[in-house]
C-alpha positions in Angstrom: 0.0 0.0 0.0 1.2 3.5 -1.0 2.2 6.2 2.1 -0.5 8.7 2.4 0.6 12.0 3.5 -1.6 13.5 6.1 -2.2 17.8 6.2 -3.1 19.2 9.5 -3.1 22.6 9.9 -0.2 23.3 7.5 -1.0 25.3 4.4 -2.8 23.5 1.5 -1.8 23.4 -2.0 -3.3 25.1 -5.1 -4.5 22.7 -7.9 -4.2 19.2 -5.7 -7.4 17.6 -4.0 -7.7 17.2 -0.2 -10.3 15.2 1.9 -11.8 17.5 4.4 -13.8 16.7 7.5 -15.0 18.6 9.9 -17.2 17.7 13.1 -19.8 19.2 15.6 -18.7 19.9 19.4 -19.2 16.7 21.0 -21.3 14.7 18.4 -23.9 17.8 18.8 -26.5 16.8 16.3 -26.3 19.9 13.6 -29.0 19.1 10.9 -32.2 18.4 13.0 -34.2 18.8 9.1 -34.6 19.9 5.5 -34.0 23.3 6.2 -31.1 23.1 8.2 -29.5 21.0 5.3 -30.1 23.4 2.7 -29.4 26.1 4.5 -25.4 24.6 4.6 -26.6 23.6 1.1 -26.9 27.1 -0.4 -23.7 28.3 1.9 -21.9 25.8 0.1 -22.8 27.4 -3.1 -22.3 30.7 -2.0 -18.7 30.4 -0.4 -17.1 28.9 -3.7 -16.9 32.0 -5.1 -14.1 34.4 -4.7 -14.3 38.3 -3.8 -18.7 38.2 -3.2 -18.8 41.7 -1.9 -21.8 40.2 0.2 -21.9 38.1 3.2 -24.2 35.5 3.3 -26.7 36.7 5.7 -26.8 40.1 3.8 -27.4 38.3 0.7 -30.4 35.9 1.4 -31.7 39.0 3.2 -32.2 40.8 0.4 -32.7 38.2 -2.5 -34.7 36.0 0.3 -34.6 32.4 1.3 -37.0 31.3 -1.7 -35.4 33.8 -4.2 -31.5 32.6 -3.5 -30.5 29.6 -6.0 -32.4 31.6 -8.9 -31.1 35.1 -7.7 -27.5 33.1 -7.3 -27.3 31.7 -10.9 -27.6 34.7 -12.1 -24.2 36.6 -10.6 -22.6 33.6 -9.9 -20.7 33.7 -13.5 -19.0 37.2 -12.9 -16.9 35.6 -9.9 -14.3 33.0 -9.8 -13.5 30.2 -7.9 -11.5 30.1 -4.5 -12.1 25.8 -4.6 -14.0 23.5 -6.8 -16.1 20.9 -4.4 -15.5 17.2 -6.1 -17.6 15.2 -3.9 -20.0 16.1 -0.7 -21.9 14.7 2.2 -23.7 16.7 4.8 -23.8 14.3 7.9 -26.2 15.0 10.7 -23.1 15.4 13.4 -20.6 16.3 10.5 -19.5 17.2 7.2 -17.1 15.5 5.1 -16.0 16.9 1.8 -13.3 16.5 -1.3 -11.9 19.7 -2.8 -9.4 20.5 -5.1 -8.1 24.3 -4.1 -7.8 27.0 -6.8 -6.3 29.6 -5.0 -3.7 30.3 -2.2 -5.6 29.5 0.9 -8.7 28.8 -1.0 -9.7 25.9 1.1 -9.1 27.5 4.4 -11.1 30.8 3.3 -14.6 28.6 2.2 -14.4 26.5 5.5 -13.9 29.4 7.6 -16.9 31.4 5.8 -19.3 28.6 5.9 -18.8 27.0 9.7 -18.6 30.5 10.9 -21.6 31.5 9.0 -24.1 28.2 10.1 -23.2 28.7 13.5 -24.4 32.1 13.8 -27.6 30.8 11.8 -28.0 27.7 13.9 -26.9 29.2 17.7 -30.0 32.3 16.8 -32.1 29.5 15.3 -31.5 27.2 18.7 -31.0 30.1 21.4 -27.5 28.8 22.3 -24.6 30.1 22.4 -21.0 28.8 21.8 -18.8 26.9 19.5 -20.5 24.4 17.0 -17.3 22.6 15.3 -14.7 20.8 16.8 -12.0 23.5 16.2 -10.2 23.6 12.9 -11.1 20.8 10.0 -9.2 18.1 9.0 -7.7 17.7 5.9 -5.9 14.3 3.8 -4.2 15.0 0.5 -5.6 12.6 -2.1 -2.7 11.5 -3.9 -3.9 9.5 -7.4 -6.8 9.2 -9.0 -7.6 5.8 -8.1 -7.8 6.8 -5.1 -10.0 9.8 -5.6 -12.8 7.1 -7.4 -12.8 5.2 -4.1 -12.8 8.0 -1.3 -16.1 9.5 -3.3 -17.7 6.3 -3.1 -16.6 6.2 0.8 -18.5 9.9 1.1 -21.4 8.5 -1.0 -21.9 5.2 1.4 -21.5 7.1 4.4 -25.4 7.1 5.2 -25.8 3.9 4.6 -23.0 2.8 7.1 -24.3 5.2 9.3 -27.4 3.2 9.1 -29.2 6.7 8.5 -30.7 4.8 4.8 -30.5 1.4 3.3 -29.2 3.0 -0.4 -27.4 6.0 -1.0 -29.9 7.4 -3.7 -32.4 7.5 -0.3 -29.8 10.6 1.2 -30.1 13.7 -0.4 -27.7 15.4 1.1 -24.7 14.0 -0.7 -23.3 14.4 -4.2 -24.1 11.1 -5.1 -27.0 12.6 -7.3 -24.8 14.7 -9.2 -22.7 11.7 -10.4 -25.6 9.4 -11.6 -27.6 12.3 -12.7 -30.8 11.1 -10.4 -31.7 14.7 -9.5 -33.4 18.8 -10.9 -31.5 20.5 -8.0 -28.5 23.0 -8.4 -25.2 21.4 -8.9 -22.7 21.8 -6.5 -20.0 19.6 -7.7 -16.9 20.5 -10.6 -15.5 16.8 -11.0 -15.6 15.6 -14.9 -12.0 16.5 -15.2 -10.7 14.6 -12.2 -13.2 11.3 -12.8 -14.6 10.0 -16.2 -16.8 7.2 -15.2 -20.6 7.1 -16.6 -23.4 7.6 -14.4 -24.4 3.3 -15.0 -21.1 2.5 -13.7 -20.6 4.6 -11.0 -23.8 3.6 -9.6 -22.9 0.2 -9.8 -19.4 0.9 -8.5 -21.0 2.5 -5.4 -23.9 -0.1 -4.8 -21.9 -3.2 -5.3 -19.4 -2.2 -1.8 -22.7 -1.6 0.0 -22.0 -4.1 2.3 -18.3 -3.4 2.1 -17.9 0.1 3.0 -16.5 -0.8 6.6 -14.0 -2.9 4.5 -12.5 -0.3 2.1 -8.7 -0.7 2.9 -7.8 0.7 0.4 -8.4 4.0 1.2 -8.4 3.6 5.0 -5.4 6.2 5.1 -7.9 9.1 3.4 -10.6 8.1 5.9 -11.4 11.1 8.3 -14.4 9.6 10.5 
């Protein structure tokens, strides 16, 4: 088995792809329902993007929360990137993610903005006050692309080892949707040059290691949990 090199708070590099995880204070539970999800959801979306003269909470403010993917799309093209977001999975207690950076502290600058900005949202929502992440987030460097192919399916199955659903289609707060093109929503994910597999076999490459996932030593080294 190949050495895998582990990042922890050292500084990230620009064009390579990193497994990032980051966990709630003490297995706090922070996605009680749909609206908490896609309020990190739209976060997510919002925090790619380099320079947005807005913060967040200004922003849906004035666009609203039913008015924000449309009123997004349509500004979203005059900014570039700080990352692109490969793969996803929004756990109830945690979130994991794989990102390839784009610019010098890229990585750092859309995990900052997005923790920072859900706590606020979810202490007001929750009348509590305090820290909500387990201090800084955990990165791995994901060295080949074999081993890329294998950690998204290790996001994607997550659920269904957590024994939160029985198939990973039945989450849908993952980016397993946007590789086998089962879903209407707004795309998160930037991953066709990094992983050229059709939709029919990646599904089949993910549902055939269903009961396998606590097995996967092959990437056991990228595995953040």
């Amino acid at each position: 088995m190949e050495n895998y090199r582990m990042y922890r708070h050292v500084k990230l590099i620009n064009e390579k792809t990193y497994h990032i995880c980051t966990k709630s204070i003490a297995g706090y539970k922070i996605f009680n329902n749909d609206q908490e999800f896609q309020r990190m959801f739209a976060l997510i979306r919002y925090y790619q993007l380099q320079s947005i003269p807005l913060r967040f909470s200004h922003f849906i403010e004035t666009v609203g929360v039913e008015g924000f993917h449309q009123r997004f799309d349509a500004i979203a093209n005059s900014y570039e990137k700080n990352i692109r977001i490969i793969a996803y999975c929004l756990m109830p207690t945690h979130i994991h993610f794989v990102i390839e950076q784009i610019i010098e502290d890229g990585i750092s600058r859309f995990m900052a903005n997005i923790l920072n900005s859900y706590a606020k949202y979810f202490n007001l929502r929750h009348k509590r006050r305090g820290p909500l992440w387990e201090g800084r987030f955990k990165s791995i460097f994901v060295e080949t692309d074999e081993q890329l192919l294998h950690l998204t399916r290790y996001l994607h199955l997550n659920p269904v080892t957590a024994g939160l659903v029985r198939k990973p289609e039945q989450w849908t707060y993952s980016s397993y949707f946007e590789y086998v093109r089962m879903t209407d929503k707004k795309m998160i994910c930037d991953y066709q040059h990094l992983i050229d597999i059709h939709r029919i076999d990646y599904k089949k490459f993910v549902e055939d290691q269903i009961n396998y996932q606590r097995e996967l030593a092959f990437i056991k080294h990228l595995m953040l949990d």
